[in-house]
Backbone as a chain_set.jsonl record, in Angstrom:
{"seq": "XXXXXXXXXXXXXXXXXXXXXXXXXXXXXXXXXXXXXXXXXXXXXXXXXXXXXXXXXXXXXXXXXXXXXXXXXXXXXXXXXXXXXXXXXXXXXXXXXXXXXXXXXXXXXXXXXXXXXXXXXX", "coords": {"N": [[50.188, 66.908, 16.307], [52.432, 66.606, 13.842], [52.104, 66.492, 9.719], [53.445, 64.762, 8.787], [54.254, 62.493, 10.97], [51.787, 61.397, 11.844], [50.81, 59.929, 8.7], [53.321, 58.149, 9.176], [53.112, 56.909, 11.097], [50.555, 55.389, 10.765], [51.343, 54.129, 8.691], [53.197, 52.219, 9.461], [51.325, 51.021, 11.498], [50.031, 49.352, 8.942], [52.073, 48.207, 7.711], [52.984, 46.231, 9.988], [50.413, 44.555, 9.573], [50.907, 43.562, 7.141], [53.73, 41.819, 7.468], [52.282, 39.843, 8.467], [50.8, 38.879, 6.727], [48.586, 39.627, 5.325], [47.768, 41.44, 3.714], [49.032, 42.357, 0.743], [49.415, 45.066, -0.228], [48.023, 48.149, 0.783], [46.338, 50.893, 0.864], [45.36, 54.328, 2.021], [42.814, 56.69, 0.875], [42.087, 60.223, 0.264], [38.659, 61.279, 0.094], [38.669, 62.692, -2.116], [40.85, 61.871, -3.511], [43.217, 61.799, -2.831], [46.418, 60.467, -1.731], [46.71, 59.445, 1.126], [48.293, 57.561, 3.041], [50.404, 55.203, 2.53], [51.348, 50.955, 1.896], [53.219, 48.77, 0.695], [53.142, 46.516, -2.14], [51.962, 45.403, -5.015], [52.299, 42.62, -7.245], [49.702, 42.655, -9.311], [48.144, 44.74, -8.993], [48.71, 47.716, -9.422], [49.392, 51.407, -7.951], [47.928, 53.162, -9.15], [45.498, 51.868, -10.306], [44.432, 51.013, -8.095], [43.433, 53.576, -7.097], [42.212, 54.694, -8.916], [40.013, 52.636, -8.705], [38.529, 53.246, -6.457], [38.097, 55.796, -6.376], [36.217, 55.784, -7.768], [34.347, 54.068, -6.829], [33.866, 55.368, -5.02], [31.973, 57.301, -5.869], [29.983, 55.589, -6.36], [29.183, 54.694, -3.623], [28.109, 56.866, -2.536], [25.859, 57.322, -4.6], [24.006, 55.619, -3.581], [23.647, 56.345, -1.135], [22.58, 57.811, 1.778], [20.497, 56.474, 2.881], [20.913, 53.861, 2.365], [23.993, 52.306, 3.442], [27.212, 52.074, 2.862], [30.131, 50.149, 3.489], [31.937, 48.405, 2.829], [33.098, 47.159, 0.137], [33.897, 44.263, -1.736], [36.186, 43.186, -4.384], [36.268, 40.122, -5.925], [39.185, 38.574, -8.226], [40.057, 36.74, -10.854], [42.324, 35.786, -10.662], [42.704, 34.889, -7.977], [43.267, 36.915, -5.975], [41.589, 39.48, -3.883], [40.675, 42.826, -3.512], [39.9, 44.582, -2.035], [37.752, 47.67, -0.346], [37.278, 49.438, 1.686], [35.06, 51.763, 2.876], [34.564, 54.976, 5.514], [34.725, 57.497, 7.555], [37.032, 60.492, 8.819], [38.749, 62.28, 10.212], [36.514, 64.496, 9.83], [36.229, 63.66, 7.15], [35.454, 61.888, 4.333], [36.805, 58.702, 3.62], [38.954, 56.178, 1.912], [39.928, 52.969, 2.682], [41.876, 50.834, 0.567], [42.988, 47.73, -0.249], [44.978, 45.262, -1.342], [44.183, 41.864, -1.582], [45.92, 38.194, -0.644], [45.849, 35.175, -1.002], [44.161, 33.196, 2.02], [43.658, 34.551, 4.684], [42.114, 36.066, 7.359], [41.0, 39.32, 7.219], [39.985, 41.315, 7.817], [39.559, 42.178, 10.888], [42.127, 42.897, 11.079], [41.804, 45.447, 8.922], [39.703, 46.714, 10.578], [40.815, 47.613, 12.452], [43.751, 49.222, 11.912], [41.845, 51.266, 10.394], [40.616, 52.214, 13.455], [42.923, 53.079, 14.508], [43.107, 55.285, 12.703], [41.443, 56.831, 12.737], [41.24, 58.065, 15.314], [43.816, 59.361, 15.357], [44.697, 62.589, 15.889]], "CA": [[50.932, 65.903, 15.583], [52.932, 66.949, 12.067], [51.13, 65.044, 9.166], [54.4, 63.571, 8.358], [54.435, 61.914, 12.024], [50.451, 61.019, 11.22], [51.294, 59.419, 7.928], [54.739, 57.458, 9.525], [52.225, 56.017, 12.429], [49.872, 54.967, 9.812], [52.157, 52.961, 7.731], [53.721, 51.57, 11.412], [50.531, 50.124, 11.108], [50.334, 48.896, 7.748], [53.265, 47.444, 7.762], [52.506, 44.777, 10.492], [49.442, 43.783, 9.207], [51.492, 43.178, 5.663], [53.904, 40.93, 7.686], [51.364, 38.846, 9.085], [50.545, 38.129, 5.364], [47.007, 40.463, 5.909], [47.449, 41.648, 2.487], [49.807, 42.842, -0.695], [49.621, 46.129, -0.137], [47.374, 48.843, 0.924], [46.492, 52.514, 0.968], [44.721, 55.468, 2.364], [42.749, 57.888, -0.408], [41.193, 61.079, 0.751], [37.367, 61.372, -0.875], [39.403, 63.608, -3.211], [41.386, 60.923, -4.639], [44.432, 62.376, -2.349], [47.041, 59.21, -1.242], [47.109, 60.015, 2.739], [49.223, 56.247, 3.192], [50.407, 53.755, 1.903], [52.231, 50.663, 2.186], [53.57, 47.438, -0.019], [53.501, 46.283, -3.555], [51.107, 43.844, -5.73], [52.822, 42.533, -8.606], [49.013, 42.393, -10.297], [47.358, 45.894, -9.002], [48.68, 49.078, -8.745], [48.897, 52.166, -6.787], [46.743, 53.726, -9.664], [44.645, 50.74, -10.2], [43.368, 51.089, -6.8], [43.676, 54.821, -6.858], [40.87, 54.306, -10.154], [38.907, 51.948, -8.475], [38.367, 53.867, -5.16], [37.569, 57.196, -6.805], [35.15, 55.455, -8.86], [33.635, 53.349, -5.814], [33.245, 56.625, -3.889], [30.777, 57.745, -6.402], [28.817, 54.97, -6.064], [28.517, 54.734, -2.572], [27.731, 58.542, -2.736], [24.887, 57.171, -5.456], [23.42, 54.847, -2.753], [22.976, 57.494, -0.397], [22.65, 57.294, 3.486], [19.509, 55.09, 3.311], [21.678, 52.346, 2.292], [25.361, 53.257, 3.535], [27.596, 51.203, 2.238], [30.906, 50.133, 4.544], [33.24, 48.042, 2.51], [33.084, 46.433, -1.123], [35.11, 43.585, -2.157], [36.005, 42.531, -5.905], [36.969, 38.918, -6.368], [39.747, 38.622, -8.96], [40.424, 35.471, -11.223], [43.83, 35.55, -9.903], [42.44, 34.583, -6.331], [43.028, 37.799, -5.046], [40.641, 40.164, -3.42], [40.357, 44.492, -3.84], [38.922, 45.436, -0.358], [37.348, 49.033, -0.69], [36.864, 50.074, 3.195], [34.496, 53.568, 3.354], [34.525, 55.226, 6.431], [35.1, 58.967, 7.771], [38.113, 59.915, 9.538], [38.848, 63.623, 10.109], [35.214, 64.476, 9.147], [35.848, 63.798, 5.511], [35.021, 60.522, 4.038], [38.212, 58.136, 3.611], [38.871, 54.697, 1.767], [41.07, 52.114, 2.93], [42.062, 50.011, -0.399], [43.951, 46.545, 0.475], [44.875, 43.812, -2.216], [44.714, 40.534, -0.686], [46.119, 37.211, -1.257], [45.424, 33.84, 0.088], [42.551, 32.927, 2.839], [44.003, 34.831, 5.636], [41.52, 37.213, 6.999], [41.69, 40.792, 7.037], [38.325, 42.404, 8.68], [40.351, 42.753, 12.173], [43.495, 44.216, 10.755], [41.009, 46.553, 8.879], [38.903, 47.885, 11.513], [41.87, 47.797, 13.856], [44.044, 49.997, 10.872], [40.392, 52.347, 10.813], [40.256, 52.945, 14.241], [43.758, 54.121, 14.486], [42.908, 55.944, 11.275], [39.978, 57.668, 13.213], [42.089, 58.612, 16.268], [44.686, 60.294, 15.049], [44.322, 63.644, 15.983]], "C": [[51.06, 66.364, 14.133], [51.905, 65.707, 11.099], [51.874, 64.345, 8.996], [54.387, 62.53, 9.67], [52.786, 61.186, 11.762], [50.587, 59.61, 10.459], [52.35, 58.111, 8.445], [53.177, 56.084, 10.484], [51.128, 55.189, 11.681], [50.272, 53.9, 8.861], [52.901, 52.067, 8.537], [52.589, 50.293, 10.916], [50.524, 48.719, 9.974], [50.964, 47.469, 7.362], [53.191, 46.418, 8.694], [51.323, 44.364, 10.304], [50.227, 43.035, 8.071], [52.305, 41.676, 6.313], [53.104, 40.485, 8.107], [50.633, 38.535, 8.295], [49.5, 38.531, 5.525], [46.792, 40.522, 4.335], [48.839, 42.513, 1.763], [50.221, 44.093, -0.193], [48.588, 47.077, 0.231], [47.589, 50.313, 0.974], [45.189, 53.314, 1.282], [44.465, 56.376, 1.845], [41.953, 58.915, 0.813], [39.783, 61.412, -0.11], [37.734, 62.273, -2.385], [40.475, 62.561, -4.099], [43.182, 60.838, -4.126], [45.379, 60.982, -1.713], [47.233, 59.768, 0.189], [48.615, 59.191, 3.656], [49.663, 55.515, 2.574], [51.386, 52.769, 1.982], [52.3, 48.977, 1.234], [53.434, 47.52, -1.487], [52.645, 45.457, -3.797], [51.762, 44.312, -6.809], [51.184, 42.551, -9.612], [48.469, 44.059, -10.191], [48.118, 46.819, -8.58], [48.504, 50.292, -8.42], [47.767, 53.367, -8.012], [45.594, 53.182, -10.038], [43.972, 51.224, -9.394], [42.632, 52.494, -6.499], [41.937, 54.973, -7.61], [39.83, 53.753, -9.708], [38.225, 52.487, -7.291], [37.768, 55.186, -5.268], [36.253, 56.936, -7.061], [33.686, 54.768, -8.178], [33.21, 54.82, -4.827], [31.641, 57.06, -4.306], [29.57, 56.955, -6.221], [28.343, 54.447, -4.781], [27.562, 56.371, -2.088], [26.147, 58.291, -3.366], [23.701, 56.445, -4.315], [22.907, 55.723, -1.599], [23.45, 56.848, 1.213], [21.184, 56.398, 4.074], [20.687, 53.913, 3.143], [22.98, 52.33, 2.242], [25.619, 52.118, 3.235], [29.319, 51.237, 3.275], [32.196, 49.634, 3.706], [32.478, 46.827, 0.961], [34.065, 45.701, -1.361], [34.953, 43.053, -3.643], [36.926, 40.901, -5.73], [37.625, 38.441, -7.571], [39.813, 37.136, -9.72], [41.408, 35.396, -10.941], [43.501, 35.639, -8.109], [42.78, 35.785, -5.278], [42.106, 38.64, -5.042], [41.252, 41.583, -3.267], [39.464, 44.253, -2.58], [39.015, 46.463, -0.21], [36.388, 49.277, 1.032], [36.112, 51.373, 3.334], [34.184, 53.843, 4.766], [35.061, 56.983, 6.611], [36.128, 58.805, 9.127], [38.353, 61.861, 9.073], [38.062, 64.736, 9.303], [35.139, 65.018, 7.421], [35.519, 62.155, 5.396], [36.442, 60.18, 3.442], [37.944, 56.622, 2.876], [40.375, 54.164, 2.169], [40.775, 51.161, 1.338], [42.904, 48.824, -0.012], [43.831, 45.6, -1.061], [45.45, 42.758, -1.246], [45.299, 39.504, -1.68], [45.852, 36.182, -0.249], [44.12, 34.194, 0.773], [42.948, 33.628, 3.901], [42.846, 36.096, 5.706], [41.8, 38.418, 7.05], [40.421, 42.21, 7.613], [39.018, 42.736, 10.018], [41.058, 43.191, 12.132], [42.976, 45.471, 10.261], [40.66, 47.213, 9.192], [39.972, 48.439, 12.314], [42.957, 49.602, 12.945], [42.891, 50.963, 10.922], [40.429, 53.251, 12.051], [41.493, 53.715, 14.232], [43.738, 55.423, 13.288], [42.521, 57.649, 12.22], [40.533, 58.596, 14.205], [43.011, 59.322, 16.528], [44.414, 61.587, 15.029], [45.23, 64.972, 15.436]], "O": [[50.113, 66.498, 13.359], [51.31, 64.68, 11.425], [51.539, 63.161, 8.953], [54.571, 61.4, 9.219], [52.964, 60.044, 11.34], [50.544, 58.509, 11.009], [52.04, 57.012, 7.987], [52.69, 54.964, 10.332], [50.88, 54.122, 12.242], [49.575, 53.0, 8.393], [53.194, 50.997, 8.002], [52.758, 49.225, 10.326], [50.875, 47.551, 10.141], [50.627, 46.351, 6.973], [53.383, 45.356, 8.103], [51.072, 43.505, 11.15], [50.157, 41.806, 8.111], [51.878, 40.576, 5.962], [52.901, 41.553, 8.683], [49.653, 37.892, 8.671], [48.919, 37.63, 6.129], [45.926, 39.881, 3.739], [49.528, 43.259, 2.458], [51.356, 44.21, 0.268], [47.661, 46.504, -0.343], [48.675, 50.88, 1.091], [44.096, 52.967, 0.836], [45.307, 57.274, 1.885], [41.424, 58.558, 1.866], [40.045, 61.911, -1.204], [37.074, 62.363, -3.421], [40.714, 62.689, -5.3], [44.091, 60.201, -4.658], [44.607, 60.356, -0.987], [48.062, 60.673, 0.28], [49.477, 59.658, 4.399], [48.856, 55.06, 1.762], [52.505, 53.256, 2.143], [51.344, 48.203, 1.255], [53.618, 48.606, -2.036], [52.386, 44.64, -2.913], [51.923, 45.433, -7.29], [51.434, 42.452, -10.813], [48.37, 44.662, -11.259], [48.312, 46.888, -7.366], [47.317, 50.603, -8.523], [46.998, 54.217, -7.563], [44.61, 53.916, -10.134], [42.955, 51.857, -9.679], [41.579, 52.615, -5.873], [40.874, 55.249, -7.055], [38.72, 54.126, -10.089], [37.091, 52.023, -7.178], [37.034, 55.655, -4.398], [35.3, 57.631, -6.707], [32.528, 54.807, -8.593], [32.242, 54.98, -4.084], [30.613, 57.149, -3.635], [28.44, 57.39, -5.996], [27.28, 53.83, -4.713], [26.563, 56.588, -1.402], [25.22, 58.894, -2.826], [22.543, 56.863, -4.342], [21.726, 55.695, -1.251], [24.2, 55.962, 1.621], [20.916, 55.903, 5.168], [21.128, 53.24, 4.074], [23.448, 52.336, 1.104], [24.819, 51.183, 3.219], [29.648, 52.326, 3.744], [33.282, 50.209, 3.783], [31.582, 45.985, 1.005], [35.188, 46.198, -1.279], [33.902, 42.589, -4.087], [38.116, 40.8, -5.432], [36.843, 37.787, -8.261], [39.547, 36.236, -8.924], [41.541, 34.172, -10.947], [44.045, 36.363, -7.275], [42.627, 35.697, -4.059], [41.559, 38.792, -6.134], [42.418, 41.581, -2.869], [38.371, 43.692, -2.502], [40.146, 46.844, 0.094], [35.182, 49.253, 1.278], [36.703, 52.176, 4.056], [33.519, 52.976, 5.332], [35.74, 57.533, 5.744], [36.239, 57.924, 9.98], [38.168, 62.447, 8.007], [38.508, 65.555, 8.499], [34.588, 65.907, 6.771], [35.378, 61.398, 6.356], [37.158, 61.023, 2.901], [36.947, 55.956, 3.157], [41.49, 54.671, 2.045], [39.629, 50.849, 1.013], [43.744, 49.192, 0.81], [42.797, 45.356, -1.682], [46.451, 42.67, -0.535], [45.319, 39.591, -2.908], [45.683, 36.293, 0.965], [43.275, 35.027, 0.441], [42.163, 33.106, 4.693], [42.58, 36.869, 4.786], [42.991, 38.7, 6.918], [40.272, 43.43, 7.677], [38.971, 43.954, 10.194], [41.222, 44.094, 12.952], [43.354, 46.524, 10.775], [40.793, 48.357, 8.757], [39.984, 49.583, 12.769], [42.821, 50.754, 13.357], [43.128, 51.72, 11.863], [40.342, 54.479, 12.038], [41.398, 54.919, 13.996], [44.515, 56.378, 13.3], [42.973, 58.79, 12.307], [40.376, 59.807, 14.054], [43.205, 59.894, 17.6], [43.782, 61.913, 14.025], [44.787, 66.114, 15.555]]}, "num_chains": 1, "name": "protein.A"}
C-alpha cells in the first residue's frame, strides 16, 4: 500500500468521526513531530498548536518512562473544549493522535477505533 493510499484511508476515517460531531479536527504526528494525517479545522487551535503541544507531550511521556506508560492526556480549555493527546505505537515507532473536541459527545471509541486502523495499516 502507497503512503499516499495509507494517508487517504486514514483521513476516510477521520472524516466520519468529524461528521458525527467526534471532534474539530484531528491529526496524526510521527514521534518526530512529522504530520502523517490530518483532518478538519478549529477556529481556536491550530495545526501548529497541536503540532507544539504533542512534541512537547512526547517528551514527557518519554520522562515517565515504561514504569508508568502513559496512553492519552487530555487538557481542559476555558473555552469548553478538550486537546486529546492519544500515545500509542503504530509501525513500531511511537505515534500521537491529537483531536480538539467540542461539546459532551464522546470520543474514546472513535479514538481507539481511528488507532486500531492506524495500527493495521500495513
Amino acid at each position: 500500500m502507497s503512503m499516499d493510499s495509507v494517508q487517504a484511508a486514514i483521513e476516510k476515517t477521520m472524516r466520519i468521526f468529524e461528521s458525527e460531531d467526534r471532534w474539530e479536527c484531528v491529526r496524526l504526528f510521527s514521534s518526530e513531530g512529522l504530520l502523517m494525517a490530518g483532518h478538519g479545522l478549529s477556529p481556536v487551535y491550530g495545526h501548529d498548536q497541536l503540532l507544539e503541544f504533542s512534541f512537547s507531550l512526547i517528551e514527557t511521556v518519554k520522562l515517565l518512562g515504561s514504569e508508568q506508560p502513559v496512553k492519552e492526556i487530555v487538557i481542559q480549555g476555558k473555552n469548553r473544549r478538550r486537546l486529546v493527546f492519544h500515545f500509542f505505537e503504530s509501525w513500531g515507532e511511537p505515534a500521537v493522535l491529537a483531536a480538539v473536541l467540542h461539546g459532551r459527545k464522546g470520543y474514546k471509541r472513535a479514538m481507539t477505533k481511528l488507532m486500531k486502523l492506524i495500527q493495521n495499516i500495513n
